[in-house]
N, C-alpha and C positions, 0 to 999 in steps of 0.2 A: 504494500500500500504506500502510496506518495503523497504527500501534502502541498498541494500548491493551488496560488489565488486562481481562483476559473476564469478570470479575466486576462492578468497579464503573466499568470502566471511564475508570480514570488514564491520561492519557497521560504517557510517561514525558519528562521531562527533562533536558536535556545533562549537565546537575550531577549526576544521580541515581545513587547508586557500589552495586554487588552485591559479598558478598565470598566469597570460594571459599572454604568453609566448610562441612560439610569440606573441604578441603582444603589448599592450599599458601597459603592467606590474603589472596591477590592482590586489591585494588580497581581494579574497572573498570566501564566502563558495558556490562552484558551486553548490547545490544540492537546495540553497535557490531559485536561479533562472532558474534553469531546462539547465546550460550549458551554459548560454548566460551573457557574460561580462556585468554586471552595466551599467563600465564604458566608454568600446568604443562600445559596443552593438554585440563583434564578439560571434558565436554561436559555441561553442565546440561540434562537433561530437564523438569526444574521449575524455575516463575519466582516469586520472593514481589514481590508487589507492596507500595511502597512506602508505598501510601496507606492499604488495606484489609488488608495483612499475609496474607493468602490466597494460595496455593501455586496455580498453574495450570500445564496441561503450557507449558513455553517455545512452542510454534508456535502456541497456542490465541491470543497476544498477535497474531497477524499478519492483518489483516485486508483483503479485498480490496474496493477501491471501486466502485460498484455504481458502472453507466454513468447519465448523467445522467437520462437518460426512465425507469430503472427505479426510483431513488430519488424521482421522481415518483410512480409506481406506488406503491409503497410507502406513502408519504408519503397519499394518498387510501386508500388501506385503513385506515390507522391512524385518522383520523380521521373515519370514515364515509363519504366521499365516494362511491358509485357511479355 
């Protein structure tokens, strides 16, 4: 699984702090806890990415890694190959 913004595509960093806001103003790294504040337990539906500032839903960041021969596939598509 990979983590990055569904926009421009950040991946995020151990340093990188979200703050619950609204809320109870707690700084943490939301990816540690899948969006859900520590501290007052509220569950973030949206994620602002650090880089590009753009709000995406939180699961849109979780991405599954294409098995090796399929990122092949791919990889020949994108570039004309047939």
């Amino acid at each position: 699984m990979k983590i990055y913004c569904p926009v421009c595509f950040y991946k995020p960093k151990g340093s990188d702090r979200w703050v619950c806001h609204p809320g109870c103003g707690h700084m943490w790294h939301t990816f540690d806890t899948q969006g859900r504040c520590p501290h007052c337990t509220k569950q973030w539906r949206d994620t602002s990415c650090p880089a590009c500032g753009i709000w995406s839903r939180h699961v849109a960041w979780y991405h599954d890694e294409l098995p090796e021969r399929e990122q092949e596939t791919d990889k020949e598509i994108e570039v004309g190959n047939f």
